[in-house]
MILUMRO-633534 format. One record per residue (C-alpha): residue number from 1; residue in three letters; x, y, z negated. Coordinates in nm, 2 decimals. Example, Ala and Ser with C-alpha at 12.3 -4.5 7.8 and 13.67 -1.06 7.14 Angstrom:
2
R, 1, ALA, 1.23, -0.45, -0.78
R, 2, SER, 1.37, -0.11, -0.71
This chain:
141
R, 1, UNK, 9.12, 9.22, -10.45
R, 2, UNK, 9.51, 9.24, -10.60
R, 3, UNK, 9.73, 9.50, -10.61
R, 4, UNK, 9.99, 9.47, -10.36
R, 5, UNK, 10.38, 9.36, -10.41
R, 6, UNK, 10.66, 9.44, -10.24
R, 7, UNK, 10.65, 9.08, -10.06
R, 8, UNK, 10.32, 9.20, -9.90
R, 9, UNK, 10.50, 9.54, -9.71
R, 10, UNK, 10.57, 9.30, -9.39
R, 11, UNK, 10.22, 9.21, -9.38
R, 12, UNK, 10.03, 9.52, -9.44
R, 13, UNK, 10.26, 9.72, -9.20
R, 14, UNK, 10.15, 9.47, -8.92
R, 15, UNK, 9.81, 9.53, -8.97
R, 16, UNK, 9.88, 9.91, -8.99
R, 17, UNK, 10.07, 9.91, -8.68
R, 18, UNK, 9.79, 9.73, -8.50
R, 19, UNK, 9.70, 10.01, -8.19
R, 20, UNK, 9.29, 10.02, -8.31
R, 21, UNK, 9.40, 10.12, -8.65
R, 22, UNK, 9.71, 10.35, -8.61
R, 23, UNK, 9.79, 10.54, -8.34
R, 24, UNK, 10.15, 10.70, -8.49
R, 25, UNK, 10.32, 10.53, -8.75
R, 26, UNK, 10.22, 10.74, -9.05
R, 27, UNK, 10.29, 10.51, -9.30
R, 28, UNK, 10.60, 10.32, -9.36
R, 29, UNK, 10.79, 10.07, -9.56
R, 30, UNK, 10.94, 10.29, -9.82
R, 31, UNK, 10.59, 10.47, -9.87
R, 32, UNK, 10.44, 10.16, -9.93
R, 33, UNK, 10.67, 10.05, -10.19
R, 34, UNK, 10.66, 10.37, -10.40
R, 35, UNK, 10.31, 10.36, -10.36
R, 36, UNK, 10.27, 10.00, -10.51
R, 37, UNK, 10.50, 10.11, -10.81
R, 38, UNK, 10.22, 10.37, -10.87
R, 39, UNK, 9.92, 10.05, -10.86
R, 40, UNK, 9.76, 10.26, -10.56
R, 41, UNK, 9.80, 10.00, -10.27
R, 42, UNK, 9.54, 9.71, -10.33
R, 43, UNK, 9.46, 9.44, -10.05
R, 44, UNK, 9.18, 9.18, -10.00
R, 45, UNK, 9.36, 8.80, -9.99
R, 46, UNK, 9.23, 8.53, -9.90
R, 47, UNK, 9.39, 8.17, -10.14
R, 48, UNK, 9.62, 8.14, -9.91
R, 49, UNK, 9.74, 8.55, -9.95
R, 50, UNK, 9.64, 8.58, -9.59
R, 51, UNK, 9.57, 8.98, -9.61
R, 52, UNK, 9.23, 9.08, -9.42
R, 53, UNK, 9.18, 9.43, -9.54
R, 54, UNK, 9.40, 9.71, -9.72
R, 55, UNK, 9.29, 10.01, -9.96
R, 56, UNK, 9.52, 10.27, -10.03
R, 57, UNK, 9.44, 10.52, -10.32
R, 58, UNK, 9.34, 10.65, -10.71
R, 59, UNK, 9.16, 10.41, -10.89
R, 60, UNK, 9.16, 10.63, -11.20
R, 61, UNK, 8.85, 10.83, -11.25
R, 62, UNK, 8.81, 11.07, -11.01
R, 63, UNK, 8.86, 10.79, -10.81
R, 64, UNK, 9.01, 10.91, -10.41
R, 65, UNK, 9.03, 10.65, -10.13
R, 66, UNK, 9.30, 10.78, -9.89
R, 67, UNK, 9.31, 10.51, -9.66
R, 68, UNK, 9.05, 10.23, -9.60
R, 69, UNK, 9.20, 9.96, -9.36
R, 70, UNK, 9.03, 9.60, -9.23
R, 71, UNK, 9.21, 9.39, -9.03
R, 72, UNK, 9.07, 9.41, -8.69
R, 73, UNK, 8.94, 9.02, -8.65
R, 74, UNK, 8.76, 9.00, -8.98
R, 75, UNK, 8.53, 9.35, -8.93
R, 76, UNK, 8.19, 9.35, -8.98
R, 77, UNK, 8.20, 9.11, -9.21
R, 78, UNK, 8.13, 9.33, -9.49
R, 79, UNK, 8.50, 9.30, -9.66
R, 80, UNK, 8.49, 9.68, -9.61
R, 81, UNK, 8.19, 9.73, -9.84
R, 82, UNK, 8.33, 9.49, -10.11
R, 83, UNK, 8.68, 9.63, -10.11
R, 84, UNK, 8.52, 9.97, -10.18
R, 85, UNK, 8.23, 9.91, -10.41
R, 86, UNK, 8.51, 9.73, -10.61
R, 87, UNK, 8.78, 10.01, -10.59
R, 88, UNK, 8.51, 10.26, -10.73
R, 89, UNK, 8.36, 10.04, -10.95
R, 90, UNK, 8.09, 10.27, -11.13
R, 91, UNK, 8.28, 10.59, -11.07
R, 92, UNK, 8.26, 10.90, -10.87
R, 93, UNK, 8.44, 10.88, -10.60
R, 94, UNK, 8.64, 11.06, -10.27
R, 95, UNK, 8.73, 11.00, -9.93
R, 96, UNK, 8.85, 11.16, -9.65
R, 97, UNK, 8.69, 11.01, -9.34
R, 98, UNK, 8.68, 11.00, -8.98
R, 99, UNK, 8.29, 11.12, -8.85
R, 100, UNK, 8.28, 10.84, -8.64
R, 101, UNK, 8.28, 10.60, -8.96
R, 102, UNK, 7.98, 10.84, -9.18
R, 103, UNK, 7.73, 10.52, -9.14
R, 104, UNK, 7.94, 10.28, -9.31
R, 105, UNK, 8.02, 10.57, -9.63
R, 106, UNK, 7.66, 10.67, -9.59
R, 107, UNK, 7.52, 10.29, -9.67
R, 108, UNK, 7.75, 10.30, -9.98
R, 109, UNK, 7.59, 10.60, -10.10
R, 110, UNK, 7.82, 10.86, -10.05
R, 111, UNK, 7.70, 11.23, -9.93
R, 112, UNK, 7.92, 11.47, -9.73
R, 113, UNK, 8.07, 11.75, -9.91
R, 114, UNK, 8.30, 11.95, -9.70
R, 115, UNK, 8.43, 11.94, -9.33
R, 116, UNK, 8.75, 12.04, -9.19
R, 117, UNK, 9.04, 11.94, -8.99
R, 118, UNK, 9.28, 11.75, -8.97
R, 119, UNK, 9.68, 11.90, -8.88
R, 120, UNK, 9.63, 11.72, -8.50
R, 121, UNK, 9.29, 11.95, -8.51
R, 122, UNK, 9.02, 11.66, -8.52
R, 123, UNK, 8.71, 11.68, -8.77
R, 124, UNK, 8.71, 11.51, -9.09
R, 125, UNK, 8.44, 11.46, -9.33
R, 126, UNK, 8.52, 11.49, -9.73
R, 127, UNK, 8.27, 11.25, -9.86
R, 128, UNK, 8.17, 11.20, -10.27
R, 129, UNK, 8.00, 10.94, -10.43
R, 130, UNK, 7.79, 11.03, -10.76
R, 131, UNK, 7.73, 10.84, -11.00
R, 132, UNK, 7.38, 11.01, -11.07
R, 133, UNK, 7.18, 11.22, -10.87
R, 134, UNK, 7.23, 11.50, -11.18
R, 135, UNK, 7.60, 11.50, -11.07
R, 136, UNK, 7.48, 11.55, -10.73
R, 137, UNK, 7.22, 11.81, -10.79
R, 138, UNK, 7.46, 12.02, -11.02
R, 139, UNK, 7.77, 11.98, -10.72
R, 140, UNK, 7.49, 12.11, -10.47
R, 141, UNK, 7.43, 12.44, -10.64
């Protein structure tokens, strides 16, 4: 996994524009380059820099995935898991997800935390990963 450049914006916005990921064009070209000057756009290359899956977010502790994105042809191949368990590496970590996507957070060990809506009105799940269950225990009470 690399942080992106701006010679990759073409490419990730074709995979973002793809109709099972995006239904409205949320993000765009200028977002993603201010983004990359702030190291938060990372992608999943193959040697040839073919991209297969994009993560958008914090990577400084508290870590917060905003965006978790794998090229429709290559899923469930387990590029989703790697990109994340090596975005978080051993932190905590957030994400605002989609309930329809809970198994895939819940294998990586991340608990629910909150739910609320999203401005169209649809649920979305707030999920944390602890590093301990202390962390957890002490968040629960």
């Amino acid at each position: 996994m690399i942080r992106a450049r701006p010679h990759h914006v073409s490419d990730i916005m074709n995979i973002l524009r793809h109709p099972n990921i995006i239904k409205r064009g949320f993000y765009r070209p200028n977002w993603l380059r201010k983004n990359m000057d702030n190291h938060e756009v990372w992608i999943l290359v193959n040697k040839n820099e073919e991209i297969f899956g994009i993560i958008i977010g914090i990577r400084e502790p508290p870590v917060r995935i905003k965006k978790l994105v794998i090229r429709p042809d290559v899923q469930h191949m387990r590029l989703g898991t790697r990109m994340v368990k090596e975005f978080i590496r051993d932190y905590e970590a957030t994400a605002p997800i989609l309930p329809n996507t809970l198994p895939f957070w819940e294998k990586l060990g991340f608990k629910i935390v909150r739910q609320t809506m999203s401005l169209k009105g649809n649920p979305l799940f707030e999920v944390r990963k602890f590093n301990d269950n202390s962390q957890l225990d002490e968040f629960c009470r």
